[in-house]
N, C-alpha and C positions, 0 to 999 in steps of 0.2 A: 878575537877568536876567528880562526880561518872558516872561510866561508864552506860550507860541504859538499863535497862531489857529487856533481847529479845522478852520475854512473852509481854511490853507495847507497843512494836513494831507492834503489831502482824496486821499487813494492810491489809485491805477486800475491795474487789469492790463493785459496791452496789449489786451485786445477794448474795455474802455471807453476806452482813450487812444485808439483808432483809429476809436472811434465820434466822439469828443470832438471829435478834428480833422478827421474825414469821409474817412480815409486806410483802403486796405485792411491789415489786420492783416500782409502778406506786406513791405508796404512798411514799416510801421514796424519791423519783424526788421531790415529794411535799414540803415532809418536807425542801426537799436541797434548793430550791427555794423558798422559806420561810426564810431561816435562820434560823428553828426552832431545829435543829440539828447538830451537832459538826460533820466536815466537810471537806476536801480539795479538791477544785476545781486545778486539776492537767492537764493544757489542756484544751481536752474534755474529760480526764475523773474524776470520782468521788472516792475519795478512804476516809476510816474510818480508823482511829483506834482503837481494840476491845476494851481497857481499856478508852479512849473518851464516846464508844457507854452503854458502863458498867454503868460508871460514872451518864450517861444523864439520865440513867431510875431508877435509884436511888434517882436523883435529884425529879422522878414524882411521887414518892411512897404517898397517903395521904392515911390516916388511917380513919377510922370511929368515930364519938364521943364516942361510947360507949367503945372501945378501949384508948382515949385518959381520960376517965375518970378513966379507972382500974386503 
């Protein structure tokens, strides 16, 4: 097994995930609580990992028709 990038590693509490994605810390509680973002419930507390948090807003990218017709 290849050994893991230190860079995928990289773990943020939620004040650095919500700085990372420019979200108030209130909102991403939300998201956490939802299920609607990739996650680990450690305890009490909440940690990310930056290539997770990368990955999820990639997944929300939609483009406009007149883009999708070019």
């Amino acid at each position: 097994m290849a050994e893991p990038d230190e860079k995928n590693l990289e773990l943020l509490s939620v004040e650095e995930a919500a700085a990372y994605l420019k979200f108030s810390t209130a909102f991403l509680y939300k998201l956490c609580k939802e299920n609607k973002i990739p996650h680990v419930n450690y305890g009490r507390h909440i940690i990310f990992r930056k290539t997770d948090l990368y990955n999820w807003l990639g997944s929300m990218v939609t483009y406009s028709e007149e883009k999708l017709e070019a």
